[in-house]
N, C-alpha and C positions, 0 to 999 in steps of 0.2 A: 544551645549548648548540647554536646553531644550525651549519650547517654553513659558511656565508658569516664567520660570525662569528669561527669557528675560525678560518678559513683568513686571515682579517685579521689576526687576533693573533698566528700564526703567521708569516705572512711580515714583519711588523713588527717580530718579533723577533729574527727572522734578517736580516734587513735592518740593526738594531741593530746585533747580534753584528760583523757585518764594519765597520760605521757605524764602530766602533770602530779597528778599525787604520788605516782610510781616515784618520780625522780625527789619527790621532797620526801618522801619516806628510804629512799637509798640514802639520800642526804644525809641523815638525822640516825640511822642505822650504821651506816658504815663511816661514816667521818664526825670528826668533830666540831663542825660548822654550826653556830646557834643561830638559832631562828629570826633573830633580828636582821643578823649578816644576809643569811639567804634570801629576805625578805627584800633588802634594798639592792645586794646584787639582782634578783627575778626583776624588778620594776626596771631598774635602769637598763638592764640587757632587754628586757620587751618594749622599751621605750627606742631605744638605737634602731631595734629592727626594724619598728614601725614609722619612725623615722625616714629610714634609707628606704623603707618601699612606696611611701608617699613622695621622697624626695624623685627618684626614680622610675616611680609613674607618672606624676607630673611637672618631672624638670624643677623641684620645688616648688610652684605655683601651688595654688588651694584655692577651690572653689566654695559656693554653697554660704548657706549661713552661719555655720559654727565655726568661723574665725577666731583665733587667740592665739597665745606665747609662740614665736618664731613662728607663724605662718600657716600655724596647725590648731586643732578645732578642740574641742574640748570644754570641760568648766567645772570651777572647783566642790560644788556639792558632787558630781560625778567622780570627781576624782577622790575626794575622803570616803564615799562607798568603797572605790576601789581598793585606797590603801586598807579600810577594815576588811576586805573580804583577803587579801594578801595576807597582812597580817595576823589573824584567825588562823588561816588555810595552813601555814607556817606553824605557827604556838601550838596548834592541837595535832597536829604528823608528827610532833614530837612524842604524841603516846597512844594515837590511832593505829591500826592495821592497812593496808591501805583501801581495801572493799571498806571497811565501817566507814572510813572516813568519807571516800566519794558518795556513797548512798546516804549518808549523815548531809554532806554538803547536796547533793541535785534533787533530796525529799525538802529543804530549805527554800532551797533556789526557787522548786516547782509549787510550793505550799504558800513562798511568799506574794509572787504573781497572781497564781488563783483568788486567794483571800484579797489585794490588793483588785482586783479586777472584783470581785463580790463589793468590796467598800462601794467600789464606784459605778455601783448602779446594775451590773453582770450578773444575772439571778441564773441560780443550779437549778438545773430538776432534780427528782427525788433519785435519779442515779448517780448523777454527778456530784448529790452531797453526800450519798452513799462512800460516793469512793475518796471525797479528799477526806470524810471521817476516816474509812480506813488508812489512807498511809498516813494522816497524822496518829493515829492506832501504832501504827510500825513504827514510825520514830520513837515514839514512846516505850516501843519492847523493846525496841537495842539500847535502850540506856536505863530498862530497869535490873535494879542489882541482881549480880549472880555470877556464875564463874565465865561466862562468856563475854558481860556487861564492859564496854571502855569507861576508862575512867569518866568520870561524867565531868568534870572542870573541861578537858580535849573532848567530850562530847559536845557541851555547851556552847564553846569555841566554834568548833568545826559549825554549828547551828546559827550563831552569829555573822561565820563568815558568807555562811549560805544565803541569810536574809541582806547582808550588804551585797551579793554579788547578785539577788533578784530585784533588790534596789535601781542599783548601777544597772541591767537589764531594762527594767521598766524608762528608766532617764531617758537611754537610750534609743528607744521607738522614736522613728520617723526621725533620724539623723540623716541626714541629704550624703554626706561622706563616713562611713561607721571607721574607716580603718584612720582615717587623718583625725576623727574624733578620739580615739581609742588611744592613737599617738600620743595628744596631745595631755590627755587623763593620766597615760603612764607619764609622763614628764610632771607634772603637777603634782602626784602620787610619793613619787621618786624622793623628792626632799622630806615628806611626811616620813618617809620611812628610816633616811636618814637621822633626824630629832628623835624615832623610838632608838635607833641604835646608839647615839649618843647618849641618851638617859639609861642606857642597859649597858654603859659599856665595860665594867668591870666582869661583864660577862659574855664580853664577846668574844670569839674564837675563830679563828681561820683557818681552813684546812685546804689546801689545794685540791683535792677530789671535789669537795664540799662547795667549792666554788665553782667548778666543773657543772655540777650538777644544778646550780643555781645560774649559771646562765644560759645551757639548755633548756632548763624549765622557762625561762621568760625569753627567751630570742626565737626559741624551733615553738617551743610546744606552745608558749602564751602568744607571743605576737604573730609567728605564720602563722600557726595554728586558725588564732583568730581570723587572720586574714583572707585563708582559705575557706573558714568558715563563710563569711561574710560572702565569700565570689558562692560558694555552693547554694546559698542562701537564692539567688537567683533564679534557679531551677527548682528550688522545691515548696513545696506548699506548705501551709501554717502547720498542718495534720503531719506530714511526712517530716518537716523539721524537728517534731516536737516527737514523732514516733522513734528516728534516728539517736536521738540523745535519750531514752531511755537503754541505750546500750552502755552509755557510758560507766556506771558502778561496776558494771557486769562485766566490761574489760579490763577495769580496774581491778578487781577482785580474784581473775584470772591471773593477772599480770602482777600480781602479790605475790599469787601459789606460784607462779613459774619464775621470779625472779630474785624475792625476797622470803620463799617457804615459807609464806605466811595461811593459816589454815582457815577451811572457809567452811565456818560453824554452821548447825544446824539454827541454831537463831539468826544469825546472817543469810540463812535462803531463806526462811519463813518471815522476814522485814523486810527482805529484798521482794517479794513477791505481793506481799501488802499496800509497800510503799510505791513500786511501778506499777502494781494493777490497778490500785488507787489512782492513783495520777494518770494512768490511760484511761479510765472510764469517765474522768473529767472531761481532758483533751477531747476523747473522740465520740464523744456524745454530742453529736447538734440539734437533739431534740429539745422542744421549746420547752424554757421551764412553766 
């Protein structure tokens, strides 16, 4: 793979990645779309794309071991991570920022991995428990009261959806096909999300922007997204994947202030810098514990 090539696919992905909170915070800001709606339109629109690019790659055939529903791979503890981290990601954008929320969600993501890799057997040294103490320290600061603090229910949430989507992460190691498995979780996912909408629906709401925005979020941003993600993944190593997606808040938080004037607190760079410095001194310590 060439090097320009990489580096496209890479930052498209991570572009994605944040693309994602950007558009369910427009969503929920400028339209009157409820979070249940936008949740099951996201799953069903990243379920079609990844659909069509597995049908499309492989003529629909499917290879590999994770065979299921129409041809595509997947399975349902996978997929009930996935609808908790959608639906989370959704309920808590309705009173996040969008910087709090992505660094609320990838300090989750990265906290939940680490500590799940410590259960099983993974020993720190004394730097690398240094630092997942501190970003769980930073998590901890953005959501103690004060006039900066998000509500803490959308903090909770966003916290929740992080640990289902490090979940759903962990499942996912050593899947033979990640993008036909991935398919097959949004299509699984897709009816869960329906049943919350159906139980919420005296309050649910449609907006035509708002639906707009929910299927962008789940066709460009979740399913290419991911897809792209997955081919880049090919050329980069454990270290440089895990280095790259510490940009993600950090585009996010940008892409707040330049789209939705949303303001980027001094407790938000002092959490942000906790929470990623922590979690790189994790990642990129390989000295023995």
């Amino acid at each position: 793979m060439s090097v320009t090539r990489l580096f496209l696919l890479t930052l498209f992905a991570m572009l994605s990645f944040a693309g994602n909170s950007v558009l369910c915070r427009l969503a929920f800001q400028q339209t009157s779309i409820d979070p249940a709606s936008f949740t099951v339109i996201r799953l069903l629109s990243g379920a079609l794309m990844l659909a069509l690019l597995v049908y499309f790659r492989r003529g629909g055939a499917t290879a590999g071991r994770n065979r299921g529903i129409h041809g595509i791979g997947g399975n349902w503890p996978s997929a009930f991570a996935l609808f908790a981290y959608a639906g989370g990601f959704s309920f808590a954008y309705t009173s996040l920022t969008t910087g709090t929320g992505a660094l609320l969600l990838f300090g989750a993501v990265q906290a939940t991995m680490i500590l799940v890799g410590w259960w099983s057997g993974e020993r720190l040294n004394l730097r690398q428990a240094s630092g997942l103490l501190l970003a769980l320290a930073g998590l901890v600061a953005v959501m103690l009261p004060g006039l900066s603090a998000p509500p803490l229910g959308a903090a909770l949430l966003m916290l929740s959806a992080g640990i289902a989507w490090g979940i759903y992460s962990l499942r996912g190691r050593g899947v033979v096909d990640p993008v036909g498995a991935t398919a097959g979780n949004f299509l699984r996912a897709a009816p869960l999300a329906v049943l919350l909408s159906a139980a919420l629906l005296a309050q649910q709401q449609l907006d035509g922007l708002g639906i707009l925005y929910a299927v962008l979020s789940g066709a460009i941003a979740s399913g290419l997204g991911y897809a792209l993600w997955y081919a880049a993944l090919r050329g980069l190593t454990a270290t440089r994947a895990a280095t790259v997606q510490l940009s993600v808040p950090v585009i996010a938080a940008l892409a707040g202030l330049l789209f939705l004037h949303e303001p980027i607190t001094l407790l938000l760079m002092l959490a942000s810098v906790a929470i990623l410095g922590g979690i790189a001194m994790v990642v990129f310590d390989r000295r023995p514990a």
